[in-house]
Every structure is written in C-alpha cells, then in structure tokens.
N, C-alpha and C positions, 0 to 999 in steps of 0.2 A: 464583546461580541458573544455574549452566552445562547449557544444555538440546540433549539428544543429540535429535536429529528428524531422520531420515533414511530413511522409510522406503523400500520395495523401488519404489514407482512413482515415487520422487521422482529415483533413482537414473537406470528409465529413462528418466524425461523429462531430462534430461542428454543421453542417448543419442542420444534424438529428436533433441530438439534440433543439437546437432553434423550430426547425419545429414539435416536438410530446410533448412539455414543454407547449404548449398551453391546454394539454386534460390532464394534469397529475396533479394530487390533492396535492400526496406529495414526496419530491424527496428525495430519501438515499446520502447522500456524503461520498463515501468509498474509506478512507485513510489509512494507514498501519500504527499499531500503533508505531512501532518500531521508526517510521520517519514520524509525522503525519504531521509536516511543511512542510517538504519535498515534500512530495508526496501528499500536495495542487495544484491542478491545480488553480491560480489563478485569470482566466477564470470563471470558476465557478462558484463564488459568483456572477459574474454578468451577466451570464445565467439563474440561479436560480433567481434574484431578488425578490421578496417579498414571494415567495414560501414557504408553510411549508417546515422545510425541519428540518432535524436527519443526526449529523454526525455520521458516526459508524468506530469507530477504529478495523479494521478486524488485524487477525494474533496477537493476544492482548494473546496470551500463548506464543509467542515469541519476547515477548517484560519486558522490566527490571520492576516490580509490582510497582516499587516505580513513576519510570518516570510516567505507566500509570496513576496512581492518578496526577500527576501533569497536565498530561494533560487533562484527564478528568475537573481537578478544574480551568485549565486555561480556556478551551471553554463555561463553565457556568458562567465564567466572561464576557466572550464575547457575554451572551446572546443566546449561542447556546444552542441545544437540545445533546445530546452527548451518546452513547454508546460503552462502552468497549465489542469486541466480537471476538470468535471462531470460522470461517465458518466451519474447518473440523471438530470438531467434535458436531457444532452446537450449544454450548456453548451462549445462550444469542441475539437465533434467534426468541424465543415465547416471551420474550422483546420487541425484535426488531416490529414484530406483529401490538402486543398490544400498540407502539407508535404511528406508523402509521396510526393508525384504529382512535388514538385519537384525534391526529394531522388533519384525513381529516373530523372529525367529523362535524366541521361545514361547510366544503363545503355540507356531504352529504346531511345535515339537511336543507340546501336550494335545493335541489333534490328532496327529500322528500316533502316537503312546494308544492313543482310545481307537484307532483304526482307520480315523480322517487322511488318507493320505495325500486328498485330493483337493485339499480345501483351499480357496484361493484368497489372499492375505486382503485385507477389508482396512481401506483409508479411509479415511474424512477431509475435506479442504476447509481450513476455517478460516475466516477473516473480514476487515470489514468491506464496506462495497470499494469496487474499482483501485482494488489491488494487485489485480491480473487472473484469478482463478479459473476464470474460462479459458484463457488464455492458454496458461501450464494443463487444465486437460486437455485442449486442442492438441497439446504438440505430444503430450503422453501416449494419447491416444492414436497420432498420427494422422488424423483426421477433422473437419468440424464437429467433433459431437455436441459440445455445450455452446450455446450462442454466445458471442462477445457482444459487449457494447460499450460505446462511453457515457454513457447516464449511468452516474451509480446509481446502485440499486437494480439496477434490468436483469440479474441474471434470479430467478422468479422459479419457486417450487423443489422438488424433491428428484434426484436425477442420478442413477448407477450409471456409469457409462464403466465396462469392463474394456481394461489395457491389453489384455493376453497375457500369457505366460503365467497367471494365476493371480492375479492383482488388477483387486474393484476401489475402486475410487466414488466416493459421494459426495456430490458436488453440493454446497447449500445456496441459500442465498447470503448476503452479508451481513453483518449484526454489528450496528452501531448503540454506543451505549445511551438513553435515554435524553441525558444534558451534558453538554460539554460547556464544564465553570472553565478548563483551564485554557488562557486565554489563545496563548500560544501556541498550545497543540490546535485548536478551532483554527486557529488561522491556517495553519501548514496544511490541514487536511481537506479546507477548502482549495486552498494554492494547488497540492497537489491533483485534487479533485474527484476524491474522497465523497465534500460536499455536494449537492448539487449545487449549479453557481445560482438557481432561482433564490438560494435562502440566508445568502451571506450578503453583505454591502460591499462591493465590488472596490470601493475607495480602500476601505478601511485595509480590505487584505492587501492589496495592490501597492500599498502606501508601509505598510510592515515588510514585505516583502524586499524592494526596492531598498530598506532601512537595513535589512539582515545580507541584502548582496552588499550592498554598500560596508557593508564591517568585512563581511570572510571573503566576497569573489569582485575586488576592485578592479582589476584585470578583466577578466572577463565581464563584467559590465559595462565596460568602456568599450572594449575590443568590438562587443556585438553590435551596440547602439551605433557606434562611430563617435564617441564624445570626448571632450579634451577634458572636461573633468565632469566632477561631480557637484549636483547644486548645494545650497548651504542645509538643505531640508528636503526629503525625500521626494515633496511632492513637486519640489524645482523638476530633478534630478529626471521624473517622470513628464512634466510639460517639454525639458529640453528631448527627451526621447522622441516624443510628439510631434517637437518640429523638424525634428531628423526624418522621421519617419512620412512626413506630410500630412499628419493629422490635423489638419486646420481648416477652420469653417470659416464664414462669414466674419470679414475686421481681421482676421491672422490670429484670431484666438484657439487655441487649441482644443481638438476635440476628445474632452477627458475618459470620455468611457467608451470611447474608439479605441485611443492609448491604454486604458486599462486591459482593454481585452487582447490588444496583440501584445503586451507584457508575458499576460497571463498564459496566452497560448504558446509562444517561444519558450517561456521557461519549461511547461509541461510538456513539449514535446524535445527537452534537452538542447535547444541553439541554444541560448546561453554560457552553454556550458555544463561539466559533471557538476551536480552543484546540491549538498546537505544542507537540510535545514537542522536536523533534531543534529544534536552534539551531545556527546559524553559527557558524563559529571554538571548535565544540567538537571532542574527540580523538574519532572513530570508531575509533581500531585495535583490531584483535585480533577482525576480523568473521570471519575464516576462518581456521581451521587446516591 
C-alpha cells in the first residue's frame, strides 16, 4: 500500500516552516503516542537541526501504558527531551509549559544580557496531520483559538496565537513526507487516521489491523466484539465481528465495508481498548524517499 499524499499545501507548509524556524527559540515535535515511529515525519529532524526541541507523545490515554514507558525510555536514549500527554483533557500540558520556558532559557538570557527583558519565548508545533496540534493549543491557550477537525490535513495557513505570560506558539499545518514505501508504518497512520480514509483500501488496513490485535490485544478483542474466539484468518475474525454486530444484508451475508468502518471507528476512538501499534526494536526504514 505505497501511498503518494503530498499535496500543493503540504508542500508549502515545508516552506513555512523552514522560513518562521529562524525566530522560534524552541520547537514541540507532536507525534501520536499509539505510533510514535510512525507518525515521525522524518523531515523533521532535519528542519529542526540544532533546536531545542521536546518530543511530546499526544493521545497518550489511548495508547497501551506499558508501550508508553517504552517509548518514553527509548527517546531518552536517544538524547531526546520527551513527554507523555493528553491534549483533550490537558493532561500534562503545565509540563509541557514548564519545559519550554526551560529549554529557551538560555536563548532568553542572551535577550536579556542585550536589554530584551521583555521578550516572550517563540514555539513552533510540528507534526504531521491529526496528531492533536490544534487540540494542545486550544487547551494552552484556554480557549478555541486554532480550529480542530478530524480530516487530516484541515488545520490550513500560518497562525500565532499568544498563551500569556510571555509564550507565542506557531501553529503550522501538518507535513507528511512525499511517499510512504514502509509498508507498516502506511497502515498504522491511516488506522490511526493520520491518512485521509479517501486514499487507503479500507480492506487492506482493516485486515492488518485485526492481524496486529490478534497477536498483542487478544483479550480486548474478544471482550469488545463479544467473540468466543478468534477466526483462522483475520478476515474470519472480521465477518464474525459483522454478525455480532448486525452487519448483514440481503441472504445473511455480511456487510464488509459496514464492518470495516465501525472496526475502524471503535479502535480510533479507544473502545477497544489502550491499544499500540508501533513497538520498540522494530525496523522503521524506508519512511522517506
């Protein structure tokens, strides 16, 4: 499922980006915790280059507790700064704060040194679409300032919203990387929904997915469906869902892209369960070409 997504605003937010990283003290990199490899733009690191910068795993209440600590413990191997967080219910955003302010501390303090005593410390949100970014400025800010939505991709243009207390936040839009060859990461980021679902095959992810609960969350796959077991083959395991569920047309045949989509939707809004896809000490390559 090598999926082309690169359209013309995605391109310029690139552009943007590059072009407002010159005035910004320290950058957010918001990645979904559920699929934190995944949903690296691999761009990124080398946008950011020597920047302070704080990963922040958002959607981290619907994500498996245990994974998070793994990932958490993998990024402060790697020298990262790292935070597990909740945008909607703000969960671990006076953290968030409190890193940043410490993080641009010593830019300010050459401000300061030059007579700036006033200067209020300059974020960036990076990441790709429908990771939560609107989300975490809504609650930063205390208010609707940046629109949410669930179509990636909608949050659109160039946006300060100032926090108070002396910290501006620049919201971009999301930046997906031009082809995604790896096969697995494509799938997780349309599951999560990342992709829009116009440009995946709704089988293929739906059918992976089902195959990846089926190995780490047997338990909770059971438990939600109501099934006594599991079929021999994913796409059983998916029709028996179907007639749990009442998805049946005409003859008692099951209605498969009925069942695909309320898979799809349970899992993204967490019934199923805490539940990771990306895992430690697996091979991410081949995120960028």
């Amino acid at each position: 499922m090598i999926i082309n997504w690169y359209p013309g605003h995605m391109a310029k937010a690139r552009r943007l980006i590059e072009a407002n990283l010159k005035v910004i003290d320290v950058v957010i990199e918001l990645v979904d915790a559920r699929i934190p490899m995944s949903s690296t733009n691999p761009m990124i690191a080398s946008l950011i280059g020597q920047k302070p910068s704080v990963v922040v795993m958002n959607k981290a209440d619907l994500a498996d507790p245990d994974m998070v600590r793994e990932w958490v413990q993998y990024y402060k191997e790697q020298g990262r700064i790292v935070l597990p967080l909740n945008s909607k219910d703000g969960k671990g955003v006076k953290q968030l704060v409190a890193l940043v302010r410490k993080l641009a501390e010593p830019k300010l303090a050459h401000w300061r040194a030059r007579g700036l005593k006033n200067r209020s410390v300059r974020t960036m949100i990076l990441g790709i679409p429908n990771v939560g970014k609107s989300t975490l400025i809504n609650k930063l800010a205390r208010r609707s300032a940046a629109k949410t939505a669930d179509k990636p991709g909608e949050t659109k243009g160039k946006q300060w919203v100032h926090i108070g207390d002396q910290l501006d936040l620049l919201d971009t839009p999301g930046v997906l990387w031009p082809k995604l060859e790896n096969q697995v990461s494509a799938y997780r980021l349309a599951a999560t929904g990342a992709i829009s679902d116009t440009v995946f095959d709704m089988e293929t992810v739906i059918t992976q997915l089902i195959e990846e609960l089926s190995r780490f969350y047997v338990d909770e796959l059971l438990a939600r469906f109501k099934l006594d077991a599991l079929g021999a083959a994913p796409l059983e395991t998916i029709e028996a869902i179907g007639r749990k569920r009442g998805c049946i047309v005409a003859g008692g045949v099951v209605d498969m892209e009925k069942t695909y989509k309320l898979i799809l939707k349970e899992y993204r809004e967490g019934k199923i369960g805490l539940i990771s896809l990306d895992r430690c000490g697996e091979d991410f390559g081949g995120g960028e070409s």
